[in-house]
py3Dmol code that shows the C-alpha trace and the ligand (Angstrom):
import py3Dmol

protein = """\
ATOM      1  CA  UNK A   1       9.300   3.195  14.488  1.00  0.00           C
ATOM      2  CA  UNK A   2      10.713   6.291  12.413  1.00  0.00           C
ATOM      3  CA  UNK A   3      13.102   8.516  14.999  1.00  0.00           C
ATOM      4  CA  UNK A   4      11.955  11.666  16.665  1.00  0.00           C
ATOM      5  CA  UNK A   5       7.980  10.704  16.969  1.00  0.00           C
ATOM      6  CA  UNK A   6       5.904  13.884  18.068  1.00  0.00           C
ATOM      7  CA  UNK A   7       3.818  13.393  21.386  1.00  0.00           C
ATOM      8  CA  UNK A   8       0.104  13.761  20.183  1.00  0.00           C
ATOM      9  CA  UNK A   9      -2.555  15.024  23.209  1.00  0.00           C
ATOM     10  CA  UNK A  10      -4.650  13.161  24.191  1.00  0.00           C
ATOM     11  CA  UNK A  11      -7.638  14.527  22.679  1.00  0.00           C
ATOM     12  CA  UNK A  12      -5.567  14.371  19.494  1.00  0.00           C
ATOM     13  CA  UNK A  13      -5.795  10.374  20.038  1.00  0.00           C
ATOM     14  CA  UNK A  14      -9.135  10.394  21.176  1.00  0.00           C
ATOM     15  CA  UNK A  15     -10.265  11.917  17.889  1.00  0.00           C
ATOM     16  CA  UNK A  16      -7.678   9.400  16.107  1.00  0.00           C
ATOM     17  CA  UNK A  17      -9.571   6.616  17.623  1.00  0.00           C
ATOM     18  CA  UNK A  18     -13.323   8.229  16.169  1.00  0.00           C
ATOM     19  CA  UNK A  19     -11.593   8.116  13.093  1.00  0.00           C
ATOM     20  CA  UNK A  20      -9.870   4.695  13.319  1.00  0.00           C
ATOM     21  CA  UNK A  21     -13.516   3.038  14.373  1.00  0.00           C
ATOM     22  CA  UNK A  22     -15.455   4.777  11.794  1.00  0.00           C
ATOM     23  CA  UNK A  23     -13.213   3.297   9.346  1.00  0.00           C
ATOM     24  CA  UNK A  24     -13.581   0.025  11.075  1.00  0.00           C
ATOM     25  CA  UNK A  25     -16.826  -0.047  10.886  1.00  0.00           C
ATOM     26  CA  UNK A  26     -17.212   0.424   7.194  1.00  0.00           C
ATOM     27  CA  UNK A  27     -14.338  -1.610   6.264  1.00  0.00           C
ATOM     28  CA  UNK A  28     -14.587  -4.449   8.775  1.00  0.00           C
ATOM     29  CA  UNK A  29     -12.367  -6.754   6.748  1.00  0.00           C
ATOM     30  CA  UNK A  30      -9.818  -5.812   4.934  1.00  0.00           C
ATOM     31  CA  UNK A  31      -6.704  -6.657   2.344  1.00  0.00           C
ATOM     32  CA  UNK A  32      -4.885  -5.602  -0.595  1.00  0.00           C
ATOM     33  CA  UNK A  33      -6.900  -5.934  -3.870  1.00  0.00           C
ATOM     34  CA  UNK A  34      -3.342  -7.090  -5.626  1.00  0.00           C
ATOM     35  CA  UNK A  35      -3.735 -10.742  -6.578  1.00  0.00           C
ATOM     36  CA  UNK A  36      -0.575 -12.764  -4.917  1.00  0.00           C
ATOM     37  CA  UNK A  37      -0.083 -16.239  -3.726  1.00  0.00           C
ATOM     38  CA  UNK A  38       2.817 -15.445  -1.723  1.00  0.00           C
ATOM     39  CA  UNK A  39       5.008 -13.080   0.231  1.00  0.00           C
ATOM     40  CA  UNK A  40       7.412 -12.694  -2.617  1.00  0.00           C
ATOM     41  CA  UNK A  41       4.618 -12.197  -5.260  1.00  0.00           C
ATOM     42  CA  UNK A  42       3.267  -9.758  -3.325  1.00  0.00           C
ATOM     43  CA  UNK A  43       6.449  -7.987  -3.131  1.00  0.00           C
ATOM     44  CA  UNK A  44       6.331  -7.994  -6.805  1.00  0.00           C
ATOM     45  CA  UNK A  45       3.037  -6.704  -7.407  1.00  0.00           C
ATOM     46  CA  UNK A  46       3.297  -4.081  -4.805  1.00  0.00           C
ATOM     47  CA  UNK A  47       6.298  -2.325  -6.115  1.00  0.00           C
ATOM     48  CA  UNK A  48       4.285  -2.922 -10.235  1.00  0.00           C
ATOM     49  CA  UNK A  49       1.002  -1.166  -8.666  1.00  0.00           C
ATOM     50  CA  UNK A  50       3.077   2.191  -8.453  1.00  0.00           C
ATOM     51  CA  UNK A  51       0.976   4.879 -10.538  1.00  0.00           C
ATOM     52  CA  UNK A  52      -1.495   2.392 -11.849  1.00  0.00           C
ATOM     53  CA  UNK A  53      -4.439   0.356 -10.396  1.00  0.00           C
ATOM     54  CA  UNK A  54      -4.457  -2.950  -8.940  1.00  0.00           C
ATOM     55  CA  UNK A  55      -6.979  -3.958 -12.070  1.00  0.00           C
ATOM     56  CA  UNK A  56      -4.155  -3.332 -13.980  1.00  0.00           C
ATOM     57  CA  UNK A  57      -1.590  -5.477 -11.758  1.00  0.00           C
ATOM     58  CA  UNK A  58      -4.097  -7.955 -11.379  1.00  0.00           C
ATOM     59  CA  UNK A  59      -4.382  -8.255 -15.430  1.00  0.00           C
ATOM     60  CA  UNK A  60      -0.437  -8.999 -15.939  1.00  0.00           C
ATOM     61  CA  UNK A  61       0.443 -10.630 -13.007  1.00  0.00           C
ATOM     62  CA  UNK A  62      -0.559 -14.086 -13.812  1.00  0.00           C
ATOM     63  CA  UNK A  63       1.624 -13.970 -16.977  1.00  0.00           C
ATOM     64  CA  UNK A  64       4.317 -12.704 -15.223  1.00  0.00           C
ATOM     65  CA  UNK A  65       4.568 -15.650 -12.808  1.00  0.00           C
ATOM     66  CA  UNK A  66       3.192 -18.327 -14.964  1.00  0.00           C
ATOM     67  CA  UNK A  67       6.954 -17.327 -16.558  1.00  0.00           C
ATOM     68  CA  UNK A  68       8.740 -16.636 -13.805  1.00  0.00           C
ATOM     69  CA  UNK A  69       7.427 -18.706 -10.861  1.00  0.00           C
ATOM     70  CA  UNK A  70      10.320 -18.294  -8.243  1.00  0.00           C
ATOM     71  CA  UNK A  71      12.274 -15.342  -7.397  1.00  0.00           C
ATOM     72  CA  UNK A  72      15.164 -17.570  -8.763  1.00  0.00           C
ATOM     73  CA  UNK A  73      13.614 -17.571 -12.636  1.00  0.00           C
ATOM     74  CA  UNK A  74      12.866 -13.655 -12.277  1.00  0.00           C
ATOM     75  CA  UNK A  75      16.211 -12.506 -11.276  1.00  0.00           C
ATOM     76  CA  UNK A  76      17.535 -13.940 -14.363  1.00  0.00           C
ATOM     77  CA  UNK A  77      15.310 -12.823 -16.755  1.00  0.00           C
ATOM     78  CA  UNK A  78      15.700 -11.176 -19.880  1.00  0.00           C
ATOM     79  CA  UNK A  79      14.368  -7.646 -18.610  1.00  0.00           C
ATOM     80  CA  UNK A  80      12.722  -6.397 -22.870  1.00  0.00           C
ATOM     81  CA  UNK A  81      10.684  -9.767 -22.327  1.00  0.00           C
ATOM     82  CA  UNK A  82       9.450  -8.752 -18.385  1.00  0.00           C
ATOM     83  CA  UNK A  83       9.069  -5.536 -20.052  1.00  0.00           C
ATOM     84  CA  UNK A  84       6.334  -7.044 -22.594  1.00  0.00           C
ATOM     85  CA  UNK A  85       4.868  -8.553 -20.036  1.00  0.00           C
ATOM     86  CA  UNK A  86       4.460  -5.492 -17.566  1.00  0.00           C
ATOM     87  CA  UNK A  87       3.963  -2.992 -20.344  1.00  0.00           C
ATOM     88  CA  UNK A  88       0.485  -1.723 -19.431  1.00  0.00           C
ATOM     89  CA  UNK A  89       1.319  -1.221 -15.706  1.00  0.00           C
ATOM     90  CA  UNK A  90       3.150   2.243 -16.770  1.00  0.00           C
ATOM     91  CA  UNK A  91       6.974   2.743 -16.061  1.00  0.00           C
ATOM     92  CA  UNK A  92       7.606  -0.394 -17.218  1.00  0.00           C
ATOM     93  CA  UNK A  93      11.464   0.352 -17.615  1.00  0.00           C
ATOM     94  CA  UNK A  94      11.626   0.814 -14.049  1.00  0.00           C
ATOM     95  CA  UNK A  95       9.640  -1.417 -12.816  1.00  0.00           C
ATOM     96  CA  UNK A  96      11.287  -4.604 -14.693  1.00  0.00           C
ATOM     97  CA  UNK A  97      14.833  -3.166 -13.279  1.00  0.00           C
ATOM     98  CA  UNK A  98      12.900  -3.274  -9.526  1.00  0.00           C
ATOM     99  CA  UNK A  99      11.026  -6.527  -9.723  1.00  0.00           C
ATOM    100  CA  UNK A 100      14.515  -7.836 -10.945  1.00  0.00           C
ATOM    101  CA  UNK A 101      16.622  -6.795  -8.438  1.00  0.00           C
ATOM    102  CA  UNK A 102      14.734  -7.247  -5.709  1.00  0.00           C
ATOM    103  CA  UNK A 103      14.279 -10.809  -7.258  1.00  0.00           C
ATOM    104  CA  UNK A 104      18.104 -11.075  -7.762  1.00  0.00           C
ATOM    105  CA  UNK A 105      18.619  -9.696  -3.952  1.00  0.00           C
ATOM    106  CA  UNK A 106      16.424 -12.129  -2.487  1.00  0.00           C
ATOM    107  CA  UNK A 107      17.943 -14.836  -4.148  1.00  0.00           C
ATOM    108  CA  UNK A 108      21.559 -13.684  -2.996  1.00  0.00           C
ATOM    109  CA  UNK A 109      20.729 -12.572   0.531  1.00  0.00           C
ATOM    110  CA  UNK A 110      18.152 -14.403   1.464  1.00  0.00           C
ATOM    111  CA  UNK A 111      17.971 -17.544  -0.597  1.00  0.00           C
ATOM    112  CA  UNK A 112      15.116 -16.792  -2.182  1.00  0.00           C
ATOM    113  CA  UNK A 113      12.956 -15.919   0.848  1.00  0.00           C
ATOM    114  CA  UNK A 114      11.119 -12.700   1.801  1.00  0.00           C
ATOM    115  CA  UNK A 115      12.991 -11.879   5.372  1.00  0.00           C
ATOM    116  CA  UNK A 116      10.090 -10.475   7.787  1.00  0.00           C
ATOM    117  CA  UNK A 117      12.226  -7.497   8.808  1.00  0.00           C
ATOM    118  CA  UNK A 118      11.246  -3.514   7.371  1.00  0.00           C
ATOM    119  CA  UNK A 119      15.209  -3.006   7.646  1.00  0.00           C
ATOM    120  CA  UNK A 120      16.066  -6.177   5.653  1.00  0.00           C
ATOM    121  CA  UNK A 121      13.336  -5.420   2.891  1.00  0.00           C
ATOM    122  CA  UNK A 122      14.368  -2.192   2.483  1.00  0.00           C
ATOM    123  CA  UNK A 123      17.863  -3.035   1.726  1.00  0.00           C
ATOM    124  CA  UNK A 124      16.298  -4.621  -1.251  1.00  0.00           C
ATOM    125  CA  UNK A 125      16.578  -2.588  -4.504  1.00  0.00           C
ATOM    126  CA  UNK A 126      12.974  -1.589  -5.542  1.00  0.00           C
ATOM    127  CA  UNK A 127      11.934  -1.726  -2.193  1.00  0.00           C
ATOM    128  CA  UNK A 128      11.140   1.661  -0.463  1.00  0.00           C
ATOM    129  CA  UNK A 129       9.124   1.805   3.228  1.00  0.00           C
ATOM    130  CA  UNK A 130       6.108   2.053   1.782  1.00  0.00           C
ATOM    131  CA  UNK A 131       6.132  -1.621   0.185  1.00  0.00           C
ATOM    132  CA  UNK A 132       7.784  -3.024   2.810  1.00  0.00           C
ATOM    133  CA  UNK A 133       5.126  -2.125   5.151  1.00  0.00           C
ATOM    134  CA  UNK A 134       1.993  -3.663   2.578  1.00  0.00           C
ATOM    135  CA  UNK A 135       4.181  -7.276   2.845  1.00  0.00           C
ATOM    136  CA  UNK A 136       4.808  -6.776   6.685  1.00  0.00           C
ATOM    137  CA  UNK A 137       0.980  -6.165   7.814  1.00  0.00           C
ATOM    138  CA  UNK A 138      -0.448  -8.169   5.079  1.00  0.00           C
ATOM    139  CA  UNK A 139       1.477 -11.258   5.270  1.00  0.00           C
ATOM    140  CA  UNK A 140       2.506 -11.149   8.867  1.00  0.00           C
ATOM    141  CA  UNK A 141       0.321  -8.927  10.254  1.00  0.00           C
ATOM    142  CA  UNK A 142       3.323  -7.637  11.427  1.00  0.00           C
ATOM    143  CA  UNK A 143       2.818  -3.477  12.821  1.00  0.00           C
ATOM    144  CA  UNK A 144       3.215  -1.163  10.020  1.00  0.00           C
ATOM    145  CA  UNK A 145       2.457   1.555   8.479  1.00  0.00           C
ATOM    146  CA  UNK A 146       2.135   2.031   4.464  1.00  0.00           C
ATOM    147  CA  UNK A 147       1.970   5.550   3.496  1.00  0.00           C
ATOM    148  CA  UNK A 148       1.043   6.185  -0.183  1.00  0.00           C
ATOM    149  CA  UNK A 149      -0.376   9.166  -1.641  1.00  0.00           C
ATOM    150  CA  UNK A 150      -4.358   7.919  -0.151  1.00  0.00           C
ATOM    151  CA  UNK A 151      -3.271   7.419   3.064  1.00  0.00           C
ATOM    152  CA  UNK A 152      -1.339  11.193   2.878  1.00  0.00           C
ATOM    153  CA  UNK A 153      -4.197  12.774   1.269  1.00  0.00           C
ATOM    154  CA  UNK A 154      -6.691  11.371   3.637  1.00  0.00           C
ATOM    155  CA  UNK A 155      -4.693  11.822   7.217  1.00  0.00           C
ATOM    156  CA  UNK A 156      -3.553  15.772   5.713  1.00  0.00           C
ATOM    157  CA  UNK A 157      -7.297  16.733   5.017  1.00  0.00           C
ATOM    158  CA  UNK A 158      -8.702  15.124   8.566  1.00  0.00           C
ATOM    159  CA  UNK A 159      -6.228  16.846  10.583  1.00  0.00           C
ATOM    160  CA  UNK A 160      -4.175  13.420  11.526  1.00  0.00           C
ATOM    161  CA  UNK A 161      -0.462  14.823  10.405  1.00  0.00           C
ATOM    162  CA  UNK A 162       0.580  18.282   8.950  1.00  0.00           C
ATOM    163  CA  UNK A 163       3.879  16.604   7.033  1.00  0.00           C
ATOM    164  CA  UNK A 164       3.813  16.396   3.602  1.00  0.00           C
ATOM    165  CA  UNK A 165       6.760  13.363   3.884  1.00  0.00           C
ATOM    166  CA  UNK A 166       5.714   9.885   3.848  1.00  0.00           C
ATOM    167  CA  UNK A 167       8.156   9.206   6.822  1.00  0.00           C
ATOM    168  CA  UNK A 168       6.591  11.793   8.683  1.00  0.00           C
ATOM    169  CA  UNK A 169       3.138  11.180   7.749  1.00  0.00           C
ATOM    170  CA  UNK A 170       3.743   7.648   9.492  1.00  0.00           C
ATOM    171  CA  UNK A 171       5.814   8.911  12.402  1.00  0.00           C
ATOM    172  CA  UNK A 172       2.621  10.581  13.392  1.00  0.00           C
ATOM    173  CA  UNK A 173       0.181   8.159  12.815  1.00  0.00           C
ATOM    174  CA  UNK A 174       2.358   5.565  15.014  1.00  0.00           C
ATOM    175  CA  UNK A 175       2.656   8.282  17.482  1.00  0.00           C
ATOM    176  CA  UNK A 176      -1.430   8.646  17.463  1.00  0.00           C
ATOM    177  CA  UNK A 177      -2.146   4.784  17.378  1.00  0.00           C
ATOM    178  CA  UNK A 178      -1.726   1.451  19.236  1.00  0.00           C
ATOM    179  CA  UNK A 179       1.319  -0.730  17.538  1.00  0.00           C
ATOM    180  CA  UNK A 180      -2.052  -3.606  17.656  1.00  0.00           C
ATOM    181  CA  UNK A 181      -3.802  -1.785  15.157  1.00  0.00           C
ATOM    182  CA  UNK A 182      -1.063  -0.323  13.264  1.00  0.00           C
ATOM    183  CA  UNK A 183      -1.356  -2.911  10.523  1.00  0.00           C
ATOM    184  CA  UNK A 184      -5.227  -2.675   9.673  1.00  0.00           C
ATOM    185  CA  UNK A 185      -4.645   1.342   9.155  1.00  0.00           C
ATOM    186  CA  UNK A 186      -2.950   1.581   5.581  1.00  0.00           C
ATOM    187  CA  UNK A 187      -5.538  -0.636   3.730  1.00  0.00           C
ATOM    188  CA  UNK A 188      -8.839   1.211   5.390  1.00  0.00           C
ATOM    189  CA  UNK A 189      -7.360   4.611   4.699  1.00  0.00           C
ATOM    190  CA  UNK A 190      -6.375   3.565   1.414  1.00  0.00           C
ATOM    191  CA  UNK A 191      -9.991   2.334   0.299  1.00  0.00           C
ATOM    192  CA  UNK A 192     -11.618   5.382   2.135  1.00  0.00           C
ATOM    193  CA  UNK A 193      -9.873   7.943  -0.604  1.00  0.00           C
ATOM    194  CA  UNK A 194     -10.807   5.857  -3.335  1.00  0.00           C
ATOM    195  CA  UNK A 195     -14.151   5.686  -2.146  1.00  0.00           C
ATOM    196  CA  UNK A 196     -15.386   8.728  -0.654  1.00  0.00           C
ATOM    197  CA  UNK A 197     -11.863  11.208   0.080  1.00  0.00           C
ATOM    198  CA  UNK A 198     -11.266  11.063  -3.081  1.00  0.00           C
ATOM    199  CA  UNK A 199      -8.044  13.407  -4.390  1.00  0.00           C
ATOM    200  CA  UNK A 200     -10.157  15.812  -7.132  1.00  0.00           C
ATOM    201  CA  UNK A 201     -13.950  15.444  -5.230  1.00  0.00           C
ATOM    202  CA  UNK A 202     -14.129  14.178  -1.756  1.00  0.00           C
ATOM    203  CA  UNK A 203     -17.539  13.135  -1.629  1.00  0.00           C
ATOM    204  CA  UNK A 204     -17.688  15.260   1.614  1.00  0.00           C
ATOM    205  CA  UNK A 205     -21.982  15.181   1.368  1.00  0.00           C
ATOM    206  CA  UNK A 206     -21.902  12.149   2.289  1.00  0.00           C
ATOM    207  CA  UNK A 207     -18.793  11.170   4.413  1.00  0.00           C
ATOM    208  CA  UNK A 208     -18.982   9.587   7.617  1.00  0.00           C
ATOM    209  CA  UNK A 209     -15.609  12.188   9.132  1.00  0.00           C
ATOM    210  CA  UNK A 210     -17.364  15.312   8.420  1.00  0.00           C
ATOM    211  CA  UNK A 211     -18.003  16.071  12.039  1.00  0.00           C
ATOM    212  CA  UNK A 212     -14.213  15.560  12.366  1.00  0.00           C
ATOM    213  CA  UNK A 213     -12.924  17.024   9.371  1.00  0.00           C
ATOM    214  CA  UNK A 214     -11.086  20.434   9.385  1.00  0.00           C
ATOM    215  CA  UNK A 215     -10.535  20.358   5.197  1.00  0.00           C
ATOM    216  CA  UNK A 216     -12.462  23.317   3.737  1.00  0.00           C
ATOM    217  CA  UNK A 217     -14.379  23.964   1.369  1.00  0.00           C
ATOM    218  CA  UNK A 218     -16.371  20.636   1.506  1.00  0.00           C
ATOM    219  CA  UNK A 219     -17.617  19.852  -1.493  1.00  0.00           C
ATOM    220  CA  UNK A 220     -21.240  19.936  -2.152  1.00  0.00           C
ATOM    221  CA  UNK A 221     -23.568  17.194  -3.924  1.00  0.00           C
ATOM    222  CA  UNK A 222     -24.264  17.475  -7.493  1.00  0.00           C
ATOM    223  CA  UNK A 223     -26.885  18.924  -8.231  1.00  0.00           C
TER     224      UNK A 223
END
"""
ligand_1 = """\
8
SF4
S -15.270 15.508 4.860
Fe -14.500 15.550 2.743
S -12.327 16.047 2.898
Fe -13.014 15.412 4.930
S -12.537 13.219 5.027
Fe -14.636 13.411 4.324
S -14.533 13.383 2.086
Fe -12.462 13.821 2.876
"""
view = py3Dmol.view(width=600, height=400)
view.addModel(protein, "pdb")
view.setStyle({"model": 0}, {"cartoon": {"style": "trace"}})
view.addModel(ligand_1, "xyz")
view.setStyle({"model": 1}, {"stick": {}})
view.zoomTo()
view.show()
């Protein structure tokens, strides 16, 4: 865990469990929408689904690794042709440099293998805490906690963490839950701002947290 994790009450908990259920309940099973076959595609495709969707992942990946099956044959690639490849993903540029490296860092330090360590995978270029966490919980189901900008939206408005910082927004939420269901949290909060917390209109009408929800105004249903 993060240093210096605040102490939460425990009615700060107990309302962190409503929450955690609720989410449970709608999302009973869960996983990343990115299309992988393995630990190290999923590395991959993680760090290409920065700023884009998964649809769009999901639409280049397949070429990508039909070329470059191994980490091996993608840490020696010619980065303009990766870049044709990854083009509609958005920050192409730096996202060929990242899924090199990490590629090329794999293949140096780890002979090729994804280590199952959030120190180790950070130490990979490309590869910040929040991707390291998606490959911990989603291949190992290993406790972690991804923080993007859903999960910091969501846990801001309901009151779960005050921090604006990534690191801090998942310093709190380990502080609030159970290491055993650290790993199931990312994904649900993740799909729960796409579909109802959404960033410009959080379907508030009709959201299942509204009894729990401090945000204000609440938006209203069309008319
Ligand atoms: S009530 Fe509105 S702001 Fe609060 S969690 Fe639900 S959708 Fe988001």
């Amino acid at each position: 865990m993060p240093p210096d994790a605040p102490s939460p009450t425990t009615e700060e908990k107990r309302n962190a469990g409503v929450i955690l259920r609720r989410l449970h309940r709608r999302y009973p099973e869960m996983g990343t929408a990115l299309d992988y076959a393995d630990a190290w595609q999923l590395l991959v495709v993680t760090v290409m689904s920065a700023q884009t969707t998964d649809e769009n992942v999901n639409a280049v990946a397949p070429q990508l690794f039909e070329r470059y099956p191994t980490p091996h044959d993608l840490a020696v690639a010619d980065p303009e042709d990766v870049e044709k490849i990854i083009y509609s993903t958005g920050f192409f540029r730096q996202k060929t440099k990242s899924i090199i490296a990490l590629s090329a860092d794999l293949v140096a330090n780890h002979g090729g293998d994804v280590p199952a360590d959030i120190g180790a995978l950070t130490e990979l270029r490309g590869v910040g805490r929040k991707t390291a966490s998606v490959v911990l919980a989603e291949i190992w189901d290993l406790p972690a906690i991804a923080v993007d900008t859903h999960v910091k939206r969501v846990t801001h408005r309901l009151g779960l963490t005050t921090s604006d910082d990534p690191v801090a927004v998942e310093r709190e939420l380990m502080a609030l839950y159970p290491k055993r269901s650290w790993s199931g949290i990312s994904m649900r909060f993740i799909q729960f701002g796409r579909d109802v917390c959404d960033a410009r209109r959080p379907r508030c009408w009709e959201c299942p947290m509204r009894d729990r929800c401090p945000y204000e105004p609440k938006s209203e249903p069309p008319p």
